[in-house]
KELUMDO-685546 format. One line per field, with one value per residue (C-alpha): residue number from 1; residue in one letter; x, z, y. Coordinates in Angstrom, 3 decimals. Example, Ala and Ser with C-alpha at 12.3 -4.5 7.8 and 13.67 -1.06 7.14 Angstrom:
n <- [1;2]
res <- [a;s]
x <- [12.300;13.670]
z <- [7.800;7.140]
y <- [-4.500;-1.060]
//
This chain:
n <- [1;2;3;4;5;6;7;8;9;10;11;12;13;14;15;16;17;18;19;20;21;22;23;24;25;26;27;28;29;30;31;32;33;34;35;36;37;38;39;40;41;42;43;44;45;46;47;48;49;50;51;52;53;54;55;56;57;58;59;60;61;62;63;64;65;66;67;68;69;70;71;72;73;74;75;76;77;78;79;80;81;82;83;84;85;86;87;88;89;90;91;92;93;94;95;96;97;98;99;100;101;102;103;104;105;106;107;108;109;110;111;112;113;114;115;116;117;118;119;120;121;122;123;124;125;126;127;128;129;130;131;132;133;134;135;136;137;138;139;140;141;142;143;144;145;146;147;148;149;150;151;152;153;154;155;156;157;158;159;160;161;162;163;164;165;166;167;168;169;170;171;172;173;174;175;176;177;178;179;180;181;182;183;184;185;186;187;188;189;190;191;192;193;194;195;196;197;198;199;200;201;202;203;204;205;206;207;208;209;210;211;212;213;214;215;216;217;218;219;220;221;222;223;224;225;226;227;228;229;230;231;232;233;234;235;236;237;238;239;240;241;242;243;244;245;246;247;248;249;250;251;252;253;254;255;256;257;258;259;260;261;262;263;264;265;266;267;268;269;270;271;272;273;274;275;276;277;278;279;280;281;282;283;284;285;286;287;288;289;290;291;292;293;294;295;296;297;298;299;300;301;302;303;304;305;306;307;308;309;310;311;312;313;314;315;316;317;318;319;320;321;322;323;324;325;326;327;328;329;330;331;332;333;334;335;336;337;338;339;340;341;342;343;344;345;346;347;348;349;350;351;352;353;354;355;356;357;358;359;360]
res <- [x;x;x;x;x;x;x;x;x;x;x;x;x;x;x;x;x;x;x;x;x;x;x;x;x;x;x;x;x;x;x;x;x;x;x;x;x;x;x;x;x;x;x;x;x;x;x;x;x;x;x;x;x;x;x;x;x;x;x;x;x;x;x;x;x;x;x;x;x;x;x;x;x;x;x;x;x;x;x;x;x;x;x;x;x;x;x;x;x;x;x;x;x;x;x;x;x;x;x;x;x;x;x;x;x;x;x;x;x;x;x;x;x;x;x;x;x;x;x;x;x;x;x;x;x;x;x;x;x;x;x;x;x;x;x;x;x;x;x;x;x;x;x;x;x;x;x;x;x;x;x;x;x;x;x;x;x;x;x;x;x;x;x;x;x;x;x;x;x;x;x;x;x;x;x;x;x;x;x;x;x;x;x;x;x;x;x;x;x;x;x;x;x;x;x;x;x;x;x;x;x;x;x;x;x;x;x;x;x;x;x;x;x;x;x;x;x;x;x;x;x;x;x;x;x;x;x;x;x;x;x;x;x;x;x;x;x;x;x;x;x;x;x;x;x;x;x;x;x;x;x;x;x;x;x;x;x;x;x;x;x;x;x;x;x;x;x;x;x;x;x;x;x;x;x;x;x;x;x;x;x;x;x;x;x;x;x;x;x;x;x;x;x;x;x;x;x;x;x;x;x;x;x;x;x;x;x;x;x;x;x;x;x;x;x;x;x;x;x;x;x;x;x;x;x;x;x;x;x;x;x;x;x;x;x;x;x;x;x;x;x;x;x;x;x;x;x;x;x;x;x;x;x;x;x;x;x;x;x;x]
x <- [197.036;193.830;192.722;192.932;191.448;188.497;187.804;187.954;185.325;183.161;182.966;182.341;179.497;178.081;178.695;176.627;173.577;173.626;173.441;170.703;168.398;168.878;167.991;164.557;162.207;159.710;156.766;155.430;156.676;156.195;156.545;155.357;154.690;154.321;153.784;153.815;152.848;152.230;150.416;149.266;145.978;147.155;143.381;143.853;140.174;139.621;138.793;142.097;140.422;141.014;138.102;135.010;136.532;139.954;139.788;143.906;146.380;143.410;144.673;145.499;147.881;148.997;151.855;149.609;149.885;148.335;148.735;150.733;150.268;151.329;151.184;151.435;152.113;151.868;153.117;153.106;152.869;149.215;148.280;148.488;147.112;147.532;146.321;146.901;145.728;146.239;145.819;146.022;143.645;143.830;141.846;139.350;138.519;138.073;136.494;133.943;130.883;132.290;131.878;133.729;137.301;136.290;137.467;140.997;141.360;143.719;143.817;142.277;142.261;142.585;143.857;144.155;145.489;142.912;145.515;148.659;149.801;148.709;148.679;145.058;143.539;140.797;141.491;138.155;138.109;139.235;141.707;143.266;141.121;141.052;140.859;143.150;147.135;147.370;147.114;146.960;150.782;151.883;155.534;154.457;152.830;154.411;153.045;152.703;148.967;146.254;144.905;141.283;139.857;142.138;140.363;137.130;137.340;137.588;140.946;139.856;136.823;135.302;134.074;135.887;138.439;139.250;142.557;144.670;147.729;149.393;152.812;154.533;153.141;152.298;148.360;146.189;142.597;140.327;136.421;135.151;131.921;132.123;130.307;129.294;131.661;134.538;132.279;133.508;129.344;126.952;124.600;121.746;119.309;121.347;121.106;122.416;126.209;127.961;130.651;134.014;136.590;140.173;142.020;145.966;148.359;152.172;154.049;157.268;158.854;158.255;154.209;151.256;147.839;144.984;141.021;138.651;135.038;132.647;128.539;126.660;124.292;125.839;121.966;119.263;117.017;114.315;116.462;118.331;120.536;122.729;126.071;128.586;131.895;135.339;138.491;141.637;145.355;148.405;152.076;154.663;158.608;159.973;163.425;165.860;164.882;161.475;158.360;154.276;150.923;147.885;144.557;140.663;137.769;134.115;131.013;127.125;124.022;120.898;118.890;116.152;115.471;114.145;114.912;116.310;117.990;121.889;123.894;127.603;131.070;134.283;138.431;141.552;144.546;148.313;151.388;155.166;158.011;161.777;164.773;167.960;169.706;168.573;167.437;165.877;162.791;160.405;156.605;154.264;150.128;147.714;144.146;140.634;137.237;134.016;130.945;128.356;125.464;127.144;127.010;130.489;131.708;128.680;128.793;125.201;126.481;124.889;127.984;128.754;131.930;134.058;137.496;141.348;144.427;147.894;151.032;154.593;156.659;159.924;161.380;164.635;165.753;167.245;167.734;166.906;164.077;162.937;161.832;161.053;158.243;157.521;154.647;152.360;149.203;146.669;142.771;141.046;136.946;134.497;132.154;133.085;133.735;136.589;136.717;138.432;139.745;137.259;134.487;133.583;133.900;136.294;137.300;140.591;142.541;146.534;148.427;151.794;152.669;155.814;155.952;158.476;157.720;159.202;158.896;160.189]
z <- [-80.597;-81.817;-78.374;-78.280;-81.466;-80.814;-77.389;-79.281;-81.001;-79.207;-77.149;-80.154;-80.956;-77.289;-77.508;-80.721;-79.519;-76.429;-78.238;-80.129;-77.362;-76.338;-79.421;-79.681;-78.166;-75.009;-75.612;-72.058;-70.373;-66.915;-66.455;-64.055;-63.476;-60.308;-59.751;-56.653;-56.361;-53.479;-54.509;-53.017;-53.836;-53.187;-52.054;-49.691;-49.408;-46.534;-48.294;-49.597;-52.818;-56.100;-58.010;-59.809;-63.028;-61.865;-62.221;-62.501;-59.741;-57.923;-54.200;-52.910;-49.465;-49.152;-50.358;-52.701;-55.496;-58.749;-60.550;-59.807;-62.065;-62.611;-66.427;-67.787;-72.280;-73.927;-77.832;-80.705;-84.105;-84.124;-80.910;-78.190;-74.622;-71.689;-68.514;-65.924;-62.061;-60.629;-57.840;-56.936;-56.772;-60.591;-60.273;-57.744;-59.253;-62.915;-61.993;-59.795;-61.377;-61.710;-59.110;-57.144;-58.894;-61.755;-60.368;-60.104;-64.071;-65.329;-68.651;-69.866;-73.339;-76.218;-79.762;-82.889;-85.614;-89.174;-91.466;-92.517;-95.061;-93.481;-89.542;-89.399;-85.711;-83.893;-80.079;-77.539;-73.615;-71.606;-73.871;-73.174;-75.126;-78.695;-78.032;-77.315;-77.233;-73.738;-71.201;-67.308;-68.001;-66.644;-67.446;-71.438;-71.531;-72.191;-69.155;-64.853;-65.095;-67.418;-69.612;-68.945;-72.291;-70.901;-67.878;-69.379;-72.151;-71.946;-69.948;-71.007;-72.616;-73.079;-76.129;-79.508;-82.190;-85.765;-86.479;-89.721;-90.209;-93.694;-94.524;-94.557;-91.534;-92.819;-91.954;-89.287;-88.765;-86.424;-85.937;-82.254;-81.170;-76.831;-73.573;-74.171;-72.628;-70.496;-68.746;-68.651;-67.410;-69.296;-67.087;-65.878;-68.086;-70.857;-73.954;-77.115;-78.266;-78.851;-81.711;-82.451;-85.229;-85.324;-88.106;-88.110;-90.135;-89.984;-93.546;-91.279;-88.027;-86.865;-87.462;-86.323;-87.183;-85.397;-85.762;-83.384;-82.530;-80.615;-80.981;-78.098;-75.404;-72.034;-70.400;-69.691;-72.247;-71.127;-70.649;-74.086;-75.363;-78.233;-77.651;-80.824;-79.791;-81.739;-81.098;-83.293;-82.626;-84.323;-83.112;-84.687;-83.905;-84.753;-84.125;-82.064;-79.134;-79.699;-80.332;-79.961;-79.537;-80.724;-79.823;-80.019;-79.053;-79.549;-78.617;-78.556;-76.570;-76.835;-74.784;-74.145;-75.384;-79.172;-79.334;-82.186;-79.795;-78.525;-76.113;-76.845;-75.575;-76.849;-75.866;-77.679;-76.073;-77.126;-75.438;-76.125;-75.022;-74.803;-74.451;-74.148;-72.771;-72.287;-69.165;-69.144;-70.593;-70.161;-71.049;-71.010;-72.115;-72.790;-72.755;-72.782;-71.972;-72.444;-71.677;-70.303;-70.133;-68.086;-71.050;-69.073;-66.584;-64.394;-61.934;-61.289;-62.048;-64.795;-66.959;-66.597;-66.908;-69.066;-68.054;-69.478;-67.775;-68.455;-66.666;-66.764;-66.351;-65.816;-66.133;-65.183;-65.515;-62.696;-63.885;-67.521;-65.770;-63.080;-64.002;-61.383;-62.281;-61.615;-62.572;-61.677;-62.735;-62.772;-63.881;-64.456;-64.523;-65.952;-62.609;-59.197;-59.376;-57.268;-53.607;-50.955;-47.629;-45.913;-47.998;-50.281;-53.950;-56.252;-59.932;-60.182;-58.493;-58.308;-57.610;-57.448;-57.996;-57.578;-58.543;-59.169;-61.587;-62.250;-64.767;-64.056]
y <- [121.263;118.861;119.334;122.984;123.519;120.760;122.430;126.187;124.335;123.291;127.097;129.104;126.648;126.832;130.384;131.038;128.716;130.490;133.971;132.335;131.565;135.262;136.376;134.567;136.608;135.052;135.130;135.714;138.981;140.462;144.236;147.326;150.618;152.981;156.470;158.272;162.132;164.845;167.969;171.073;173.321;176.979;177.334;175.273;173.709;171.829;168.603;166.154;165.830;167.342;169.007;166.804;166.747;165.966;161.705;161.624;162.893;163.871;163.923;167.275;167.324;164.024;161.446;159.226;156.544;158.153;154.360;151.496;148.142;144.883;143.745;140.298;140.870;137.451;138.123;135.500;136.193;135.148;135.969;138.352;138.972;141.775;141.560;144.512;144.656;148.244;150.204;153.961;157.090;157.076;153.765;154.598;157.764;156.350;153.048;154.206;152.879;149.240;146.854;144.170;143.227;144.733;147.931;146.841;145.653;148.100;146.103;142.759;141.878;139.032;139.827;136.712;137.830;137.473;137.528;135.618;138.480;141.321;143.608;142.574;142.128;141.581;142.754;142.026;142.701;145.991;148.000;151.280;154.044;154.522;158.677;160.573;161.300;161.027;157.872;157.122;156.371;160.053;159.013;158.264;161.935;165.430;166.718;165.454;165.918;165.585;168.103;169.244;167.293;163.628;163.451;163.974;161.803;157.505;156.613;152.933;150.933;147.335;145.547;144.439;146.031;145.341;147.120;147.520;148.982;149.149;147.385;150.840;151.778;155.216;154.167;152.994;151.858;150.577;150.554;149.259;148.056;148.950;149.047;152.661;155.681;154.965;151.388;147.609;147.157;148.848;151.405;148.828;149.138;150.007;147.556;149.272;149.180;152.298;152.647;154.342;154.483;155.644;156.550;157.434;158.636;158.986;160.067;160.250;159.417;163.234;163.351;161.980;162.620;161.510;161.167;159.079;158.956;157.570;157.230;156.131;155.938;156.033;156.284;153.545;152.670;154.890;157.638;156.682;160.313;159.627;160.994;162.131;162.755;163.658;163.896;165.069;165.510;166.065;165.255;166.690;165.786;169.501;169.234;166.713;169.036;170.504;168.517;169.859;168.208;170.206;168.542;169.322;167.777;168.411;166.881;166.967;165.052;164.436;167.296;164.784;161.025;161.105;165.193;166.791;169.692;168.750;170.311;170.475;170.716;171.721;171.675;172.850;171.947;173.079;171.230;172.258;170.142;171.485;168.850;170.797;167.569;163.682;163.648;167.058;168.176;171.183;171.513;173.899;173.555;176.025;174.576;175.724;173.565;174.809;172.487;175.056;172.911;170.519;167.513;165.707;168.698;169.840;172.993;174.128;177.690;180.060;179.713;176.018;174.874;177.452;177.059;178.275;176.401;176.656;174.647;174.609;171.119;170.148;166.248;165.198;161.689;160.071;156.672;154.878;153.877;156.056;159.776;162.950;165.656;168.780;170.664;174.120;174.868;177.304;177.277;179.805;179.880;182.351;181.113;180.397;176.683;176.364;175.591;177.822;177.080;178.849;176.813;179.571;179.385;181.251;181.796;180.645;177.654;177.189;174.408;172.449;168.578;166.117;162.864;160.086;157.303;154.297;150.939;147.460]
//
């Protein structure tokens, strides 16, 4: 009976330490993501790719991989550390300008911790953007594709951030010093910083409200326009079912270098999403982008680039981990902007996208 009691021991004490060491959380984790899409252009332009302003999702009659990433997450209580390689037309579209390897560094950044008392950081390298409520993640988003203002706004950026967020959570703030708009290399010829801030607030688990910035220069020196750019959202958690996203950006640049005249661009985007179960969801967007003097979206047209859109998704949840899409979409423009089949230009453009995405 000593035995038996000894030995009943000994496995309840093996049993706890082993509970333990699953309990303590590693440091070092390994994870992924991978999204592959086919879409069709009801134009049906001749060319396989997507419009100029379209950076994500932006292969049109193929099978093709939007993003697909490998992420290392090192996590202390002091320290922290991501690195990300991907691949994917969401990568060659949005890192264009970069050169060599640098155009496959999804994410690369170093964050220490300034505080023992309080969520003080200071984050430096390539971080995902400060703007925005939507990410190259198409899985973390209420919608398949991007809306009009995403894709024209900073996906990513380079340079530091000081971040603060209260011990009830309710607040955050950050101010960044970066590598000008959307750039891990500064144009050439480029040598002043540009700036943003972010401020957010949550007074529940059902809201968010959101205000970023950013001033720069995203020009050469000699060419130096000064570039003032806002963007506000608000999330809102309606019901266990229902949740919405209003969004709006607006922005203004330098006509000329030194010249008190801007040009400016605007976008209001509205997203609703519909759960009726857990593993289905329905959205649908309404959007508008106006930048007529072609300040980020440039046409050569008399109107610029003064465009409504509106889309319609469905979700359904295969697995806890892997997630199918659906999504149409149609743009409208007040110019001809779009490209038809038989290489002529028209008003409106319609199209249809898949997608299956996954996360390990």
């Amino acid at each position: 009976m000593n035995k038996i009691i000894v030995l009943s021991a000994i496995l309840l004490s093996t049993s706890e330490c082993l509970l333990a060491q699953d309990s303590i959380k590693k440091p070092l984790t390994i994870s992924g993501y991978a999204e592959v899409y086919y879409q069709q252009d009801f134009n049906n332009p001749t060319t396989n790719k997507r419009a100029g302003f379209i950076y994500s999702h932006n292969r049109n009659n193929e099978v093709s991989l939007n993003l697909g990433f490998i992420k290392a997450n090192y996590q202390t209580e002091n320290l922290r550390a991501n690195l990300a390689l991907g691949v994917g037309s969401y990568m060659n579209a949005n890192y264009a300008a970069e050169e060599g390897v640098l155009k496959n560094i999804y994410e690369a950044n170093i964050g220490v911790k300034l505080s023992k008392n309080h969520d003080l950081w200071l984050d430096a390298g390539i971080l995902p953007s400060h703007i925005g409520f939507e990410s190259a993640i198409s899985a973390d988003c209420f919608t398949l594709t991007r809306s009009m203002l995403a894709d024209n706004s900073p996906y990513f950026e380079t340079g530091a951030k000081l971040s603060y967020t209260t011990k009830n959570g309710k607040w955050s703030m950050a101010v960044l010093v970066l590598n000008s708009w959307q750039r891990i290399q500064r144009v050439e010829g480029n040598s002043t910083p540009a700036f943003g801030h972010q401020l957010t607030y949550r007074p529940n688990e059902k809201i968010t409200l959101n205000s970023s910035s950013f001033i720069g220069n995203d020009f050469p020196d000699d060419e130096k326009r000064m570039r003032y750019f806002h963007n506000l959202y608000g999330q809102f958690q309606i019901t266990n079912q229902f949740a919405l996203i209003a969004g709006f950006d607006i922005g203004a640049q330098q006509k000329v270098k030194g010249s008190n005249a801007y040009n400016s661009w605007y976008s209001p985007v509205i997203i609703a999403k519909y759960s009726p179960t857990e593993k289905l969801s329905i959205a649908a967007r309404g959007e508008y982008y106006n930048d007529k003097n072609g300040v980020i979206i440039s046409t050569d047209t008399p109107s610029g680039f003064q465009t409504f859109g509106a889309s319609l998704n469905v979700d359904y949840q295969l697995l806890p981990n892997l997630v199918w899409r659906t999504e149409v979409k149609t743009l409208n423009s007040k110019d001809e902007i779009f490209l038809n089949r038989d290489d002529s230009m028209k008003k409106n453009n319609a199209m249809a996208i898949t997608s299956l995405a996954i996360r390990f």
